[in-house]
C-alpha positions in Angstrom: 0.0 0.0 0.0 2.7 2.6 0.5 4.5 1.9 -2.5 1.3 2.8 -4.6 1.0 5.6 -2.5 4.5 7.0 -3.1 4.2 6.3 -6.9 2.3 8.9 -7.4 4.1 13.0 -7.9 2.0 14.8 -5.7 2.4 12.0 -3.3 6.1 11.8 -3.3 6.8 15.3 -2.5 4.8 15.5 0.6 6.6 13.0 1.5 10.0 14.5 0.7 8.7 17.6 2.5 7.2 16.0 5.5 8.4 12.7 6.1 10.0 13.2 8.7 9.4 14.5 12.4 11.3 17.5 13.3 14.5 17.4 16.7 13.1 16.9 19.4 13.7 20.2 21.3 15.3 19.9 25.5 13.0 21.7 27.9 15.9 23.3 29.0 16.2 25.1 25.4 12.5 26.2 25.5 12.7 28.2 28.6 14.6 31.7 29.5 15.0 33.3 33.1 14.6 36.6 33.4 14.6 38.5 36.2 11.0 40.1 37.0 11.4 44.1 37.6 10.4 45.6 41.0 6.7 45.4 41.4 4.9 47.9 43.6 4.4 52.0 42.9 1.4 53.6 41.2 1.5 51.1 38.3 0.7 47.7 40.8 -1.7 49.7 43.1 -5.1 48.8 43.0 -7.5 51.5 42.4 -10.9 50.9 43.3 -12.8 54.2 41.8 -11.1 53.4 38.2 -11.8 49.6 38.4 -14.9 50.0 36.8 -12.9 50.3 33.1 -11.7 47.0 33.4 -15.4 45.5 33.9 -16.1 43.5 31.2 -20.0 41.9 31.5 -21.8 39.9 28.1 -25.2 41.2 29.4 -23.9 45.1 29.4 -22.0 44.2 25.7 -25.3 43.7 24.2 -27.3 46.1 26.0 -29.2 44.4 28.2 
């Protein structure tokens, strides 16, 4: 069955193209440390009178 199916042009090249599975990649090479930047200030406060822009409600959306 897979010599039929390699026989034909279209069939071939896909399988020059993707016959194979790529490295497998470590763990270690998908992750980065960084170090995080100092958190507090004005930025990381929480403000309770402007917390109302950050509501987000499906029922107000549509205007119900």
């Amino acid at each position: 069955m897979d010599k039929e199916a390699l026989t034909d042009p279209a069939a071939s090249a896909r399988h020059a193209r993707y016959g194979s599975l790529p490295e497998r990649i470590r763990f270690e090479d998908m992750t980065e440390e960084v170090d995080a930047g100092h958190g507090g200030g004005t930025a990381a406060s929480y403000n309770p009178e402007g917390s109302w822009k950050y509501y987000s409600c499906l029922g107000l959306d549509l205007g119900l």
